[in-house]
Backbone as CSV, one residue per row, in Angstrom:
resi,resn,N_x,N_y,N_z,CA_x,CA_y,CA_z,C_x,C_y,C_z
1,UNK,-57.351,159.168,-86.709,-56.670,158.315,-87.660,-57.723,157.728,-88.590
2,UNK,-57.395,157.694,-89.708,-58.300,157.349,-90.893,-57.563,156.454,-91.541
3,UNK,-58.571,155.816,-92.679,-57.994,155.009,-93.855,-57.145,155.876,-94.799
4,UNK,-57.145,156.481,-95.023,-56.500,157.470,-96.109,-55.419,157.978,-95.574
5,UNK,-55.168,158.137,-94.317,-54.244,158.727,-93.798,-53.354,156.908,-94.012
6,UNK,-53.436,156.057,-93.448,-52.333,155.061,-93.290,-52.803,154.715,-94.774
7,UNK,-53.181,154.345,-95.536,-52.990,153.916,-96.633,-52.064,155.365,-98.062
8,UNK,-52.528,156.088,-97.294,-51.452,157.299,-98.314,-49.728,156.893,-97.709
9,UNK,-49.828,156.646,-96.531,-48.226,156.539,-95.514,-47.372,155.175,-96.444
10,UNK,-48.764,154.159,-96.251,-47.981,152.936,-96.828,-47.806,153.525,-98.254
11,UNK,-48.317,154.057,-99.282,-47.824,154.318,-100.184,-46.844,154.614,-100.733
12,UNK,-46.736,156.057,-100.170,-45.704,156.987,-99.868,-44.301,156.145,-99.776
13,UNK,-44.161,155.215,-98.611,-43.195,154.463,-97.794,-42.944,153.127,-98.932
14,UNK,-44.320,152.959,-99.490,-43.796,151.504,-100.736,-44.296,150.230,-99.616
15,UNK,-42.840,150.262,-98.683,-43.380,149.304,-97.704,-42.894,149.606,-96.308
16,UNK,-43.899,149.327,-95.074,-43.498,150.037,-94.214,-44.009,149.207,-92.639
17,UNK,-42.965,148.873,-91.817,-43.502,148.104,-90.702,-44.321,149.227,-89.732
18,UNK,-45.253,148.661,-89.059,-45.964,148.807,-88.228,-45.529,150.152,-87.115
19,UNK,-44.666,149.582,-87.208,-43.805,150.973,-86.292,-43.303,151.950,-86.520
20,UNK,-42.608,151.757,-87.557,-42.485,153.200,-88.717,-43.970,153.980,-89.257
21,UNK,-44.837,152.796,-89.340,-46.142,153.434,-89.807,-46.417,154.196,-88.571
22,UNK,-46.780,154.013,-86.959,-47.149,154.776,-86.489,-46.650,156.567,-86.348
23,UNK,-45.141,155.893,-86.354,-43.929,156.556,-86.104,-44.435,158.123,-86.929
24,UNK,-44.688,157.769,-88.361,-45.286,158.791,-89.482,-46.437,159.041,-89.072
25,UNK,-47.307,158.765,-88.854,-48.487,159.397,-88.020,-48.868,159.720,-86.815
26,UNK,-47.624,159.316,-86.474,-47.415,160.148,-84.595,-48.907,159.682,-83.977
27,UNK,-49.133,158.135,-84.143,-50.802,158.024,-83.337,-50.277,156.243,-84.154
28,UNK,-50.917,155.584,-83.301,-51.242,153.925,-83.245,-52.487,153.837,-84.393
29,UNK,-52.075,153.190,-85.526,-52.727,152.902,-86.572,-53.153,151.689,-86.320
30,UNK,-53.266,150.900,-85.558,-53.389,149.490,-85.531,-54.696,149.317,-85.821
31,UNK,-55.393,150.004,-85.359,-56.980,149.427,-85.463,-57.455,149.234,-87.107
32,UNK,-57.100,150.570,-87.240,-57.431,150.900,-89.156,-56.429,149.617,-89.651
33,UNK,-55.362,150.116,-89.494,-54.628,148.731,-90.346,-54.810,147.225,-90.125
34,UNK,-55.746,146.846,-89.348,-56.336,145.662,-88.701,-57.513,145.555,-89.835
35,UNK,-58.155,146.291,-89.885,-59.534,146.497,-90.861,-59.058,146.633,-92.018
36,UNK,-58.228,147.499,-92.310,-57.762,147.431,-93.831,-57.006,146.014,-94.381
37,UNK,-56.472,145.316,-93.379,-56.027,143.812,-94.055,-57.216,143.297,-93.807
38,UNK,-57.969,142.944,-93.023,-58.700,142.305,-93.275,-60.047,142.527,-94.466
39,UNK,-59.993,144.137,-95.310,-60.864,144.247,-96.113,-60.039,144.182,-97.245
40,UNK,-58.816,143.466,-96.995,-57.736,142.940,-98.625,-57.140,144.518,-98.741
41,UNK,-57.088,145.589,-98.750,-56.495,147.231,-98.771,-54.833,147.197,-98.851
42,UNK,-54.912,145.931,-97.380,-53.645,146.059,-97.081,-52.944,144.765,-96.809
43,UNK,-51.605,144.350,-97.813,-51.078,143.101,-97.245,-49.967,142.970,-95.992
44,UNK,-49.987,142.258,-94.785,-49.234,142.397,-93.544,-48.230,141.495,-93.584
45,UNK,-47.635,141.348,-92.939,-45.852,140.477,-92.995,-45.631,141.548,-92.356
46,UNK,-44.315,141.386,-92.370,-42.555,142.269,-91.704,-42.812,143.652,-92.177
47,UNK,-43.458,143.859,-93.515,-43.671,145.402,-93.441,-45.085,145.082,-94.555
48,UNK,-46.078,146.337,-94.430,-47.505,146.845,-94.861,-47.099,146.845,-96.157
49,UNK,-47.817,146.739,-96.991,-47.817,146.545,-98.267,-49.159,147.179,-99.030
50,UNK,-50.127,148.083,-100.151,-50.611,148.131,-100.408,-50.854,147.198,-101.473
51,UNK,-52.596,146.761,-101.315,-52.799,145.469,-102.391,-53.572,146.544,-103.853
52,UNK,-53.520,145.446,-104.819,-54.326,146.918,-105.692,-55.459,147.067,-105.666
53,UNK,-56.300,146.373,-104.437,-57.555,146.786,-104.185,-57.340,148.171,-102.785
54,UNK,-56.279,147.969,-102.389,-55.595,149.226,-101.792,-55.559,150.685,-102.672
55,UNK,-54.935,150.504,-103.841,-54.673,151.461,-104.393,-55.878,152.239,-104.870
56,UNK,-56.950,151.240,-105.607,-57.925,151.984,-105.624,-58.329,152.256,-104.934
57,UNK,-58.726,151.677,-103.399,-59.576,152.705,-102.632,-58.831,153.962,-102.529
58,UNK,-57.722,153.657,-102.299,-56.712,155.221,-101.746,-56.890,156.228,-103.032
59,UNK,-57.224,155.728,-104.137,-57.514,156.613,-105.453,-58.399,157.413,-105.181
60,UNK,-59.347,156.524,-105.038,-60.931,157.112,-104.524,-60.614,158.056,-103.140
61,UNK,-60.110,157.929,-102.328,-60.207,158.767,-101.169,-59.186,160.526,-101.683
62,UNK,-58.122,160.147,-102.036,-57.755,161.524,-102.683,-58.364,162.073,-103.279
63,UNK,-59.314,161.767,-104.730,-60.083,162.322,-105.248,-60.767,163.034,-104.262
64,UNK,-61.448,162.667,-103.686,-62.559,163.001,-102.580,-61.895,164.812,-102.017
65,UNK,-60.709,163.861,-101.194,-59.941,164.620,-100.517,-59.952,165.998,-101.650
66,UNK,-59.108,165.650,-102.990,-58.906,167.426,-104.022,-59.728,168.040,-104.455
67,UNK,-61.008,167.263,-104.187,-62.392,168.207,-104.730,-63.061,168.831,-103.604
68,UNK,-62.326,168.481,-102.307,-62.736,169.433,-100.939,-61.941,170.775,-100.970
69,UNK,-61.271,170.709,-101.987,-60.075,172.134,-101.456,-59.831,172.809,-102.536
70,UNK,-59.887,174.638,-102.885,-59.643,174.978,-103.653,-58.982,175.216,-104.699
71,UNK,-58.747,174.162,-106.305,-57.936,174.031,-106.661,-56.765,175.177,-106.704
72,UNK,-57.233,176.125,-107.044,-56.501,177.211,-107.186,-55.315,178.124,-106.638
73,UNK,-55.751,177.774,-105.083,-55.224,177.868,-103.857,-54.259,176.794,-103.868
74,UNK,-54.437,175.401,-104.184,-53.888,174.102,-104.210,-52.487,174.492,-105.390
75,UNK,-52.682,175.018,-106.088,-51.500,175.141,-107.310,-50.594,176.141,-106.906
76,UNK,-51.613,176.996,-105.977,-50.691,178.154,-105.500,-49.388,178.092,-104.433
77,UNK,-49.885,177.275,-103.646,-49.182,176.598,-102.619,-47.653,175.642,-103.609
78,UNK,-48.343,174.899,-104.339,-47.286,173.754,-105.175,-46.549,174.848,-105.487
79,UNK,-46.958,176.078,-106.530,-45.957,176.907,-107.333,-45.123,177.090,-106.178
80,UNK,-45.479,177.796,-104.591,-44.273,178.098,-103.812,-43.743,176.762,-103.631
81,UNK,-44.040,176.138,-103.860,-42.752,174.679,-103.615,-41.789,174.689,-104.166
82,UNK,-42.044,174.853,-105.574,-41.257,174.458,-106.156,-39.780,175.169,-106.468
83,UNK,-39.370,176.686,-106.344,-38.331,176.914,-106.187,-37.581,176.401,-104.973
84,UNK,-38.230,176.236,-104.067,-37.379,175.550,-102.370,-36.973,174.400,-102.940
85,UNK,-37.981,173.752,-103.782,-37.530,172.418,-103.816,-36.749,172.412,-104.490
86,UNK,-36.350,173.018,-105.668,-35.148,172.997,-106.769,-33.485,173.162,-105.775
87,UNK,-34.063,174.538,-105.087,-32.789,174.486,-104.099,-32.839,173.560,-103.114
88,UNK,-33.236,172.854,-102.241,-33.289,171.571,-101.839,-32.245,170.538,-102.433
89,UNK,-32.985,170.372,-103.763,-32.277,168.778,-104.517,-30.762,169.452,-105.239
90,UNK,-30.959,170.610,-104.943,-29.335,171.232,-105.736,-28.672,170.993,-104.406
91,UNK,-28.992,171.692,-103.348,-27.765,171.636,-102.592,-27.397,169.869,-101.713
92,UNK,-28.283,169.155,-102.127,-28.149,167.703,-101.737,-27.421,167.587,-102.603
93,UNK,-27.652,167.208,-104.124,-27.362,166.186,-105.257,-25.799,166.876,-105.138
94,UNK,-24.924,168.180,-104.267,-23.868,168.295,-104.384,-23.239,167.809,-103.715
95,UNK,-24.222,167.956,-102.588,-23.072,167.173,-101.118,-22.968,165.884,-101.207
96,UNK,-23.918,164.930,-101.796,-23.845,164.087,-101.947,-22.656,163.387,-103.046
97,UNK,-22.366,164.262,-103.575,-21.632,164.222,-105.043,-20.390,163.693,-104.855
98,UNK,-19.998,165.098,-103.504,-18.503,165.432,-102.320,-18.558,164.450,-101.774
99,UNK,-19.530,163.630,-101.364,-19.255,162.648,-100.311,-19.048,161.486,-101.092
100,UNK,-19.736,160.913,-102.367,-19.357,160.137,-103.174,-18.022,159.750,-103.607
101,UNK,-17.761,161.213,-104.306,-15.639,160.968,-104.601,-15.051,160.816,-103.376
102,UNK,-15.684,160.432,-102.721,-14.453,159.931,-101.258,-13.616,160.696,-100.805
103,UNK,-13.797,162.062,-100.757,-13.043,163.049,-100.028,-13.934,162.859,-98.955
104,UNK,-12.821,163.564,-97.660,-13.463,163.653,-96.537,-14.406,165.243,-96.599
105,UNK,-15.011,165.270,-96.092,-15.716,166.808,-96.651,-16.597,167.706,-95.524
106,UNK,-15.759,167.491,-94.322,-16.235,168.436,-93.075,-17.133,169.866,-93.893
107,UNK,-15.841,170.457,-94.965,-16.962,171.484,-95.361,-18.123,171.336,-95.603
108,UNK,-17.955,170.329,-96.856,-19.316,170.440,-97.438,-20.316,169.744,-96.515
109,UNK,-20.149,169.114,-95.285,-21.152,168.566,-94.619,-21.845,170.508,-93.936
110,UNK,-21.152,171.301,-93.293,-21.378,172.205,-92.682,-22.377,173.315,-94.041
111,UNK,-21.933,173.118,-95.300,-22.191,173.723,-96.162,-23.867,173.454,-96.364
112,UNK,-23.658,171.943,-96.581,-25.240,171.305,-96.800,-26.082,171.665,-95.675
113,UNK,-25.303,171.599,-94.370,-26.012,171.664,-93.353,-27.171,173.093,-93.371
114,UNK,-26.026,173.819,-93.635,-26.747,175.676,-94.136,-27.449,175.727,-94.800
115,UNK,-27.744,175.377,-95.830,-28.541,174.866,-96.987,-29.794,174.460,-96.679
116,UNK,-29.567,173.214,-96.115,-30.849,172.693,-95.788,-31.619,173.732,-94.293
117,UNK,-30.485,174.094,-93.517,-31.532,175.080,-92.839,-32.524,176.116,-93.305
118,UNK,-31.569,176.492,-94.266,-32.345,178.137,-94.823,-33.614,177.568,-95.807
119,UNK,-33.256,176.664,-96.458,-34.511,175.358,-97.243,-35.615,175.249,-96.179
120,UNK,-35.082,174.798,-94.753,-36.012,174.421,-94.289,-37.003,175.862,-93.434
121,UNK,-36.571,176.929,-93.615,-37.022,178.027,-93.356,-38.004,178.617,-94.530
122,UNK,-37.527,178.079,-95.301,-38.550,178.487,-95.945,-39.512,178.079,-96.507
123,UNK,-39.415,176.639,-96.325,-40.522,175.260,-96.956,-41.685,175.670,-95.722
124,UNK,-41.328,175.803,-94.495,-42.255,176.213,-93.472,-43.267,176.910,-93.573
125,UNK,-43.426,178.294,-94.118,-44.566,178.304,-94.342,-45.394,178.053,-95.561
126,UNK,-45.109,177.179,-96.550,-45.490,176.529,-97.272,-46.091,175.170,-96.783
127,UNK,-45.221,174.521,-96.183,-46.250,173.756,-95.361,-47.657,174.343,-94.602
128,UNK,-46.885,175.323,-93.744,-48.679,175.724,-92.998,-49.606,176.268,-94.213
129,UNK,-49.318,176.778,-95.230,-50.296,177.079,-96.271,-51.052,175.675,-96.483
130,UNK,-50.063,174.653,-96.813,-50.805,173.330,-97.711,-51.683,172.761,-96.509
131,UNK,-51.392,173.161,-94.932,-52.030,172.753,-93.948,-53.208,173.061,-93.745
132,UNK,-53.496,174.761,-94.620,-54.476,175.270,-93.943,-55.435,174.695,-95.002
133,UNK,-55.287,173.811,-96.387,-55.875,173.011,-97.106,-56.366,171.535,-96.365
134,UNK,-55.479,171.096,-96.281,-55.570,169.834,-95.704,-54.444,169.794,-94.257
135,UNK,-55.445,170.174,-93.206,-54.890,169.780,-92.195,-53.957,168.660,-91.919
136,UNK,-53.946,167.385,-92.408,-52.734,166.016,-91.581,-51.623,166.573,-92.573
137,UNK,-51.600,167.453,-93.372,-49.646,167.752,-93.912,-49.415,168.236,-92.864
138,UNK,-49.842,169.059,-91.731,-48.987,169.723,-90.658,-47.996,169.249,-90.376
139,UNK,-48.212,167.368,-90.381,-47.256,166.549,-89.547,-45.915,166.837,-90.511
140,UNK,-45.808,167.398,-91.611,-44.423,167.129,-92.274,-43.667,168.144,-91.549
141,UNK,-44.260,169.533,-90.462,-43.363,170.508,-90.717,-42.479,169.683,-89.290
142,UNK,-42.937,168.966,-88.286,-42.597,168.624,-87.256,-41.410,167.545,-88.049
143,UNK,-42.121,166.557,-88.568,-41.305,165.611,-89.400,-39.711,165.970,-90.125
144,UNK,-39.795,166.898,-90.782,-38.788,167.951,-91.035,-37.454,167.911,-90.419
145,UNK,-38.668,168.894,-89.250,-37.385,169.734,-88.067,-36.931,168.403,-87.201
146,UNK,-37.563,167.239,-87.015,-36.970,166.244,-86.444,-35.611,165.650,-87.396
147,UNK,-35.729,165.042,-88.451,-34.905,165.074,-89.289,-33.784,166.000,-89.464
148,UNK,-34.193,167.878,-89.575,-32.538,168.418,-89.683,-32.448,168.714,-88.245
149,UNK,-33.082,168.299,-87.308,-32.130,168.539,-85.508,-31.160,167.176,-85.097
150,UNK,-31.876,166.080,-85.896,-30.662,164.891,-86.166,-29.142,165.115,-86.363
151,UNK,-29.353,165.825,-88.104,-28.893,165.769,-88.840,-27.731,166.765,-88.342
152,UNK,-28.029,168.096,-87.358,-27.452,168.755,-87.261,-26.789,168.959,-86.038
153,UNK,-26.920,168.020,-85.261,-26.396,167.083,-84.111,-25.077,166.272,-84.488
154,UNK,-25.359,166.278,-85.799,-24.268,165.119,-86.143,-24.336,164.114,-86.555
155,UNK,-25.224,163.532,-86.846,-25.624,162.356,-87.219,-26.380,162.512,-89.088
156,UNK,-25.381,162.927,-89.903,-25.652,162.314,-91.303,-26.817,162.448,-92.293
157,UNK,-26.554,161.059,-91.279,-27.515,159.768,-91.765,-28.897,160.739,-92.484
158,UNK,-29.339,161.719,-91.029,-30.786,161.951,-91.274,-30.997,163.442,-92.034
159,UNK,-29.736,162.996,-92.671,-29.914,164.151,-94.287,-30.376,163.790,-95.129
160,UNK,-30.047,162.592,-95.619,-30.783,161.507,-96.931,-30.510,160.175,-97.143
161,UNK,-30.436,159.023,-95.513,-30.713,157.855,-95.787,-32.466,157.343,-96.249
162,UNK,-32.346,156.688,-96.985,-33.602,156.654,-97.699,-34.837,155.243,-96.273
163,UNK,-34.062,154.363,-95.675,-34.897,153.555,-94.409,-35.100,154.285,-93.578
164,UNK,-34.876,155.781,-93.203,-35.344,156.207,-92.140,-35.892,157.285,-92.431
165,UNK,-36.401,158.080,-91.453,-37.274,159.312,-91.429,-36.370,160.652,-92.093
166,UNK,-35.497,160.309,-92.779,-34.424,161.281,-93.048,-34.707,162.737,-93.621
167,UNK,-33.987,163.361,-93.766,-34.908,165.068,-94.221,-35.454,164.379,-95.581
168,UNK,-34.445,163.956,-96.366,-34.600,163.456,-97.892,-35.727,163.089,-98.196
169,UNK,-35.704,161.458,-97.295,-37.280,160.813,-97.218,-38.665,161.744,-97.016
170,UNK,-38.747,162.771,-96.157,-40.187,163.115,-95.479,-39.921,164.231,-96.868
171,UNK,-38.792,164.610,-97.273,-39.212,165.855,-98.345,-39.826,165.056,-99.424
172,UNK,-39.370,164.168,-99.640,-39.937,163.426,-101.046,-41.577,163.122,-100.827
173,UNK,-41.568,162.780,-99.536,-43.137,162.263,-99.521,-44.420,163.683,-99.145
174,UNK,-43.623,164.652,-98.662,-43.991,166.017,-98.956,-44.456,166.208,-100.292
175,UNK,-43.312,166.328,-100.777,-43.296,166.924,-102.467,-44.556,165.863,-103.333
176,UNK,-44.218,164.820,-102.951,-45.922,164.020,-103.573,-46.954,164.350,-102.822
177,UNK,-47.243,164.274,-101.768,-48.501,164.962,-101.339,-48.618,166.615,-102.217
178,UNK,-47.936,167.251,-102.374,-47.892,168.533,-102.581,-48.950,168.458,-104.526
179,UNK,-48.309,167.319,-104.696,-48.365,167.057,-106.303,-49.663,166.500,-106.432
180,UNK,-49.783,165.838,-105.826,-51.158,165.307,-105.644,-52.701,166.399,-105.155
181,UNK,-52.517,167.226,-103.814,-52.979,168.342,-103.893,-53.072,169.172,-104.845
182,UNK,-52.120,169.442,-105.414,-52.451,170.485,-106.951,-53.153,170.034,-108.052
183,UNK,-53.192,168.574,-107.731,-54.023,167.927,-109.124,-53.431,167.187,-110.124
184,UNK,-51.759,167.337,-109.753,-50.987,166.801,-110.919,-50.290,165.445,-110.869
185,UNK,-49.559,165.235,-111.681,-48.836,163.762,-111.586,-47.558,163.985,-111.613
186,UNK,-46.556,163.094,-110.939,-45.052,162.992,-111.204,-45.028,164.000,-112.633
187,UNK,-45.462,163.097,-113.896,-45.480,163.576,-114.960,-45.707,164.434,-115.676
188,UNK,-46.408,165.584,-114.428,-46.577,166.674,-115.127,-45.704,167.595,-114.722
């Protein structure tokens, strides 16, 4: 466990208690996040907070981090993202759509459900690619499959409530790590 690792999490998360933080790094952050408030990085309460003497260090440590890994390789990986991800946010932004107009929508829950499996079949080895860059993304592919074995149990929720570990959530914070590895910004 590193600084960069819990200070990218709190990012990622915006704001995030202690337990959810470990929860995302599958390992007890306490020590680092003990040192990081006390070197101002990080503000503590009810949930972690990055301070903006946080942000810059975490600036500084990515940098670090994208000039260890071949950009090239790094863009290559993003390019396969990005069609999964298009189908991803298509077959959400519909089900979500169905579930909005207040129909009941057994289908479209079973529909999305398919969707996001075959999504998640294939984001997989895209993850182990971005892994074999930077080893700690591994944790998203586990992160993932925890999320659609929820989800596909029956329980919703862990398709795209945004407070929990939901597929939605860990894809989004995927898809920025992913963006960040390639070198780019939201904005590009």
């Amino acid at each position: 466990m590193n600084e960069r690792d819990v200070l990218q999490t709190v990012r990622l998360k915006g704001r995030v208690s202690a337990a959810d933080l470990a929860g995302a790094l599958d390992a007890d952050p306490s020590d680092v996040v003990d040192r990081l408030v006390a070197d101002g990085a990080l503000l503590s309460g009810p949930a972690l907070r990055l301070t903006p003497a946080g942000r810059e260090r975490l600036a500084e440590l990515l940098a670090a981090e994208r000039a260890s890994v071949d950009r090239a390789v790094a863009e290559a990986v993003y390019e396969r993202f990005t069609p999964v991800n298009a189908d991803f946010k298509s077959a959400l932004s519909q089900w979500q759509l169905g579930r909005a107009s207040g129909a009941a929508n057994p289908a479209g829950d079973a529909d999305v459900l398919a969707s996001v499996q075959d999504v998640h079949q294939r984001v997989t080895p895209v993850i182990a690619a971005a892994a074999e860059l930077l080893p700690r993304l591994s944790r998203y592919a586990d992160r993932l499959a925890t999320a659609l074995r929820l989800a596909a149990a029956g329980d919703l929720v862990w398709l795209s409530r945004p407070l929990v570990d939901s597929y939605h959530t860990v894809w989004f914070e995927l898809h920025e790590e992913l963006i960040g590895l390639a070198g780019r910004t939201r904005e590009d």
